[in-house]
C-alpha positions as CSV (number, residue, x, y, z in Angstrom):
1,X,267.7,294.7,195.4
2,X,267.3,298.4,194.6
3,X,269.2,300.8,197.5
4,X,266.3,303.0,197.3
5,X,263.6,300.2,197.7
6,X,265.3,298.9,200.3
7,X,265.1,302.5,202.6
8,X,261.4,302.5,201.1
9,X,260.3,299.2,202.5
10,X,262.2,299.3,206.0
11,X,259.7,301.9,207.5
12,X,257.0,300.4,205.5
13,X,257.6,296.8,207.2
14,X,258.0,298.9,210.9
15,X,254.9,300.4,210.2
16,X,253.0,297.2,209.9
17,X,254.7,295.4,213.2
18,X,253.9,298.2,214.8
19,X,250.3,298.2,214.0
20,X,249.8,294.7,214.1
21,X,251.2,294.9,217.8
22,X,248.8,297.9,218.3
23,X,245.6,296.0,217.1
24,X,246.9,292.8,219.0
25,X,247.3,294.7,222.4
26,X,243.6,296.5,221.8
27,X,241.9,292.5,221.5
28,X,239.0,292.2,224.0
29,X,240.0,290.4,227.0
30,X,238.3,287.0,228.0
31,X,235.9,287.2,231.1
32,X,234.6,284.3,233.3
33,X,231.7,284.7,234.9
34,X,230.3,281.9,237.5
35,X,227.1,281.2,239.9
36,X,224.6,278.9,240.1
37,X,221.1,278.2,238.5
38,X,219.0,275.4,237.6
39,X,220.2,273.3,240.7
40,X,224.1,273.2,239.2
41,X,227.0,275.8,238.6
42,X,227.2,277.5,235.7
43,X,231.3,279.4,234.0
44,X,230.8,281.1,230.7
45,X,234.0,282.3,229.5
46,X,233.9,285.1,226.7
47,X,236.0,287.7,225.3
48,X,234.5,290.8,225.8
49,X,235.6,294.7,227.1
50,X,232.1,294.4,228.7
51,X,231.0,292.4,232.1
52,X,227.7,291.1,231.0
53,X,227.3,288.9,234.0
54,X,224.2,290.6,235.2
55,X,222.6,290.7,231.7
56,X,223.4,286.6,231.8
57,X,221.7,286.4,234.9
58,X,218.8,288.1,233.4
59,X,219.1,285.5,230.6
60,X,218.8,282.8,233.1
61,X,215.9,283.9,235.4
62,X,214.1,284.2,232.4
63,X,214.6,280.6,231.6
64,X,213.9,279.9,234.5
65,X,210.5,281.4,235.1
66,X,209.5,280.2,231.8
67,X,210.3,276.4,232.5
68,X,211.7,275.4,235.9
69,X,208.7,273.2,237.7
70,X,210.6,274.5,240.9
71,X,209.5,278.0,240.9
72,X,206.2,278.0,242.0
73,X,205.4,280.6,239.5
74,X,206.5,279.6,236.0
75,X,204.9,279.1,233.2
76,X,204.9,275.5,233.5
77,X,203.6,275.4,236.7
78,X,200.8,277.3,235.7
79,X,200.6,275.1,232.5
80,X,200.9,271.6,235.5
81,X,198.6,273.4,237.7
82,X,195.7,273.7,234.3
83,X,196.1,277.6,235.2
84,X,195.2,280.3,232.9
85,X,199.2,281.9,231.8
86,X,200.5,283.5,228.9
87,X,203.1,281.2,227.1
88,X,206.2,282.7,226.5
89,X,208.8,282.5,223.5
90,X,210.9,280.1,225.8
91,X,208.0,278.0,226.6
92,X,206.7,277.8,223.0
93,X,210.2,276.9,221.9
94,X,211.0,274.3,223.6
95,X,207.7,272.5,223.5
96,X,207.8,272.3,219.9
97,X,211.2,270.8,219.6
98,X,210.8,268.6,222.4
99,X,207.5,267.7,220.3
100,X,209.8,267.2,217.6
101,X,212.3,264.6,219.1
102,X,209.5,262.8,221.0
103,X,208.1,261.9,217.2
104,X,212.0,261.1,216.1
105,X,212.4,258.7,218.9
106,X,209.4,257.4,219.3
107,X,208.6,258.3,222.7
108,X,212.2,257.7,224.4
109,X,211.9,261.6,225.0
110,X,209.1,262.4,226.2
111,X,208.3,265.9,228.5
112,X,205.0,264.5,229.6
113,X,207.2,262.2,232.0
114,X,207.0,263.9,235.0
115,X,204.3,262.0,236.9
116,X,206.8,258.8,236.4
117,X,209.8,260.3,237.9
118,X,207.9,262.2,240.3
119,X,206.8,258.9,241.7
120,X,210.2,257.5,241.5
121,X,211.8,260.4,243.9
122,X,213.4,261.9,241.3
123,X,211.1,265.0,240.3
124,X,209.4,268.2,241.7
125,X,207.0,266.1,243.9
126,X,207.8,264.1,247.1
127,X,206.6,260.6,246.0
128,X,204.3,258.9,248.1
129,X,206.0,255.1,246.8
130,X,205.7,253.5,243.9
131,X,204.7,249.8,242.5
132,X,203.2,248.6,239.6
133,X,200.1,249.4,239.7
134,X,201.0,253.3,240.6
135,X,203.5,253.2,237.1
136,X,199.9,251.6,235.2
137,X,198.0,254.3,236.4
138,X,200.4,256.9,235.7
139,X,200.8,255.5,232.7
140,X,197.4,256.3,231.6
141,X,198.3,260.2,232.2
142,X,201.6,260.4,229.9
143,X,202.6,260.5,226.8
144,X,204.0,263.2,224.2
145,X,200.4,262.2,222.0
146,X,198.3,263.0,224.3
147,X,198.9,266.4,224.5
148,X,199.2,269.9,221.6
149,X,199.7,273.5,221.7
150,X,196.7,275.1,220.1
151,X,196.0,279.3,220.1
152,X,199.4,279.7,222.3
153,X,197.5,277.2,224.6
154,X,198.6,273.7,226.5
155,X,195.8,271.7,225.3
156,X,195.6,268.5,227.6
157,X,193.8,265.1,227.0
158,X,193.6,264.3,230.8
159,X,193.9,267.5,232.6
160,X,196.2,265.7,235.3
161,X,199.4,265.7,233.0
162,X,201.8,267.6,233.7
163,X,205.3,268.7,232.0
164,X,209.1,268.0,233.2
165,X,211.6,269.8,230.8
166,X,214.7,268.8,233.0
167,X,216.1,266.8,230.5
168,X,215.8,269.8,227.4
169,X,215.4,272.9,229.7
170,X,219.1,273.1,231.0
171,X,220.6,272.6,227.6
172,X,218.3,275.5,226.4
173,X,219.1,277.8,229.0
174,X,222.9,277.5,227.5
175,X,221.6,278.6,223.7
176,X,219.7,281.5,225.8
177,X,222.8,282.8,226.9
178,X,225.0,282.2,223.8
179,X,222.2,283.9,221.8
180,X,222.2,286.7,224.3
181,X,226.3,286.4,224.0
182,X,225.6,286.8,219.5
183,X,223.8,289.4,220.4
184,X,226.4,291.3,221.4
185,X,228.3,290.8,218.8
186,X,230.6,288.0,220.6
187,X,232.4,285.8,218.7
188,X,234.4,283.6,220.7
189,X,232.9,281.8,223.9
190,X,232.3,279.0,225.9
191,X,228.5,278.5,228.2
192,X,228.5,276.0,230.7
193,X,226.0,275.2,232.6
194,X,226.3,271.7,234.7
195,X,228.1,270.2,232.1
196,X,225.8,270.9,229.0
197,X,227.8,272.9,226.8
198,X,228.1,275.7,223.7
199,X,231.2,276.9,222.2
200,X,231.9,279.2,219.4
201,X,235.1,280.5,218.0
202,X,238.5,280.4,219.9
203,X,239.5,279.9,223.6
204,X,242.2,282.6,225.0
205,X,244.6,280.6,223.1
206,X,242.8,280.8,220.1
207,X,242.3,277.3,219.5
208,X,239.2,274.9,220.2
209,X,237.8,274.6,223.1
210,X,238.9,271.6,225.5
211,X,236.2,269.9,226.7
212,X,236.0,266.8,228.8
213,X,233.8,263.8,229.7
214,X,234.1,262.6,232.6
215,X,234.0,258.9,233.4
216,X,231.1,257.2,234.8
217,X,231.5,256.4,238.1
218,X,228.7,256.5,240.7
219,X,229.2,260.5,242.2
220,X,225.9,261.7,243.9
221,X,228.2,264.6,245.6
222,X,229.2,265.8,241.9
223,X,233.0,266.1,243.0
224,X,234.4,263.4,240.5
225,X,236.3,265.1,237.9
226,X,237.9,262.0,235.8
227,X,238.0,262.1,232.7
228,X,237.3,259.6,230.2
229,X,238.3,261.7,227.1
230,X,238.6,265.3,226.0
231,X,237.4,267.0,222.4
232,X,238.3,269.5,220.9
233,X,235.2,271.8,219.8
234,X,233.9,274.8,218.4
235,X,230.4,276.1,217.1
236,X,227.8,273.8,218.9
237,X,226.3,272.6,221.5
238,X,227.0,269.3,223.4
239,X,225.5,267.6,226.4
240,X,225.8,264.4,228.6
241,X,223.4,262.4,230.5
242,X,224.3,259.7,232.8
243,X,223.0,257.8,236.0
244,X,225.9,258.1,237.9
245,X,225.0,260.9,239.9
246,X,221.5,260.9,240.1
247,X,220.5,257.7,241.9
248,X,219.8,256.0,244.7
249,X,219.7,252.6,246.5
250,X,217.1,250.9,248.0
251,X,216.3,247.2,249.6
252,X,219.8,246.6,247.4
253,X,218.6,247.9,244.3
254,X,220.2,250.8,242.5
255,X,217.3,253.0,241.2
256,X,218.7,256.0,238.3
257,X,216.7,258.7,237.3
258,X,216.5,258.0,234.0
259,X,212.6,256.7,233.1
260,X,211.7,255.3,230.4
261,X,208.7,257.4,229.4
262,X,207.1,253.9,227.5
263,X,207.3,251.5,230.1
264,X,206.9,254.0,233.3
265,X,210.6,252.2,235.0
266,X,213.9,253.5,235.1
267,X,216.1,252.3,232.7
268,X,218.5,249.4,233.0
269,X,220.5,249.1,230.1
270,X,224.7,248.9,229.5
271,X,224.8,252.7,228.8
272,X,226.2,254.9,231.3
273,X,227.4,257.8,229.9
274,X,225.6,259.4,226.7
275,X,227.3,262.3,224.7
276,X,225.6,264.1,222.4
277,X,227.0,267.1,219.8
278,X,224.7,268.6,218.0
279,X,223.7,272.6,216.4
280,X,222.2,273.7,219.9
281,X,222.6,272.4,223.1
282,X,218.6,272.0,223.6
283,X,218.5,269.4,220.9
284,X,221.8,267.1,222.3
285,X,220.5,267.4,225.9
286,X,217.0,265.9,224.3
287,X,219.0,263.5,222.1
288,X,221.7,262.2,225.2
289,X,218.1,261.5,227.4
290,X,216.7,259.6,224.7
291,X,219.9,257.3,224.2
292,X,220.3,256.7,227.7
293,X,216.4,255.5,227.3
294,X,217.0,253.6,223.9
295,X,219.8,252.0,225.1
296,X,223.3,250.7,222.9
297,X,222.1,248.9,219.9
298,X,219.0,251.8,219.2
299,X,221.0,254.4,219.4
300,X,223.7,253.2,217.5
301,X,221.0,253.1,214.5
302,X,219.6,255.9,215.5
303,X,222.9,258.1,214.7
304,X,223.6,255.9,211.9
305,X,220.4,257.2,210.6
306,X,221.0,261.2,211.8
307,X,224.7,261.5,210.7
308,X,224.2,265.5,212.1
309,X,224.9,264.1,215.7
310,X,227.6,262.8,216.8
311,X,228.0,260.5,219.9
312,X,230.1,259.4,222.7
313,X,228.5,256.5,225.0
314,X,230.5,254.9,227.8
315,X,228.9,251.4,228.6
316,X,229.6,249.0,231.4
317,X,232.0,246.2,230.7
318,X,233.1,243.3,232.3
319,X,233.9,243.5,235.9
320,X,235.0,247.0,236.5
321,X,236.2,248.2,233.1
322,X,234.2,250.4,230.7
323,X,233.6,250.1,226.7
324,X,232.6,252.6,224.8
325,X,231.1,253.4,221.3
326,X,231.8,256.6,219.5
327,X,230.2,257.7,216.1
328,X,232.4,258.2,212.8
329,X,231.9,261.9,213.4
330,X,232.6,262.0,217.2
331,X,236.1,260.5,216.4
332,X,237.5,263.6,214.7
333,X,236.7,265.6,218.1
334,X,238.9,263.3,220.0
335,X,241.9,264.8,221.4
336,X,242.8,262.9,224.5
337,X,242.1,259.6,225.8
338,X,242.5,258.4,228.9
């Protein structure tokens, strides 16, 4: 090589590690933020020079007054209560998708549920007892048909139905905050919120985000953290149901609080564990419900039919051992198995 190219390219190649140093040094750092909302914790990591924890919070409330039957004034307790009340963009949103689904799956999803698990224990009412002629009668007041949204109105065919979201509502508060997180012109993050999940771009380590399932076993207390498998994701939205920690016994009997919206009884079927990817959180925490409703052999064919989700369900075996079915497109997420 040339003497003179040589002395040329020396400070030209400093000059570039330098900079590249420079521009690596000047990266936004990565922020965790934690609390708790919707009943659960939430940790949404991000990188970011800004702390944008209270504008997340602010994200959240808003969520939360727009669809939480807990807080006595949201705008679907106005909406159970047959109140007057301006529907919000939340509201309107996730009525129509959960609309949407409940046509797809032919009623395993169904937000017109909540006089059902109300009178199972599991809702925003004390139940007064249930038998079967209570799960008749309530029968008569639910179903995703039987109600429309017409002039930014609930429009009700018996004006004592009333709306539970708690199985799309949660996943849809994590798209609020990643949206709010786009927003801001935030690339790479992760939103948690009790499990329900959205991740975009690179961890710290910029690679995929590690995300794990945790196995099924029966944890009212939430503080089981084994894990059945972990994925590697990035750019979408994933959510699990499962009975195994929202249950309880009695005379013997293990009741779960997962209803099936078309019979009015909670479900008893070998999944315990669904897993649902999909484009936005709302949608696989909809989808991972309906699964767990469907049961095995259902929703098999139902993601043969939708290759755009992908699936992870953890079924009970014989005697204490799990099985587990997991879709063609699930597999290539797999990244640890325990």
């Amino acid at each position: 090589m040339d003497k003179k190219k040589r002395v040329w390219q020396l400070p030209f190649l400093a000059i570039l590690i330098i900079g590249t140093i420079i521009i690596l040094k000047k990266q936004a750092p990565f922020r965790t933020d934690e609390g708790f909302v919707f009943g659960t914790v939430y940790k949404i990591t991000y990188q970011s020079e800004d702390n944008l924890k209270e504008e997340i919070e602010s994200e959240l409330k808003k969520v939360d007054n727009s669809l939480s039957p807990f807080n006595p004034n949201s705008v679907i307790t106005h909406v159970n209560r047959n109140e007057k009340t301006e529907l919000d963009s939340f509201f309107v949103h996730v009525f129509h998708l959960a609309k949407k689904i409940s046509d797809e799956t032919h009623g395993a999803f169904d937000i017109t549920v909540a006089p059902l698990v109300n009178a199972w224990g599991f809702g925003f009412k004390k139940s007064a007892g249930v038998d079967s002629l209570v799960v008749d009668s309530l029968r008569q007041m639910t179903g995703y048909q039987k109600i429309g949204l017409q002039d930014n109105r609930i429009i009700k065919k018996d004006p004592r139905m009333m709306l539970d979201c708690s199985a799309i509502a949660k996943g849809f508060g994590v798209d609020a905050v990643a949206m709010l997180l786009e927003r801001k012109g935030i690339k790479n993050y992760m939103v948690d919120i009790g499990g329900e999940v959205v991740v975009r771009g690179k961890n710290s380590k910029m690679n995929a985000w590690r995300i794990g399932i945790n196995k099924p076993i029966d944890d009212s207390l939430s503080v089981n953290q084994e894990l059945q498998t972990v994925l590697a994701i990035s750019d979408v939205g994933m959510a699990t149901s499962g009975n195994y920690r929202n249950f309880y016994y009695k005379g013997g009997k293990k009741y779960a609080h997962t209803i099936d919206p078309r019979t009015g009884y909670p479900v008893q079927h070998s999944i315990l564990s669904s897993t649902v990817i999909a484009k936005d959180c709302a949608s696989a925490d909809a989808y991972a419900t309906a699964f767990m409703v469907m049961g095995l052999d259902s929703a098999k064919a139902f993601c043969e039919a939708h290759p755009e989700l992908d699936a992870y369900f953890i079924c009970s075996g014989e005697g204490d051992k799990y099985e587990t079915y997991v879709t063609d497109g699930m597999k290539k997420f797999i990244v640890s198995k325990k």
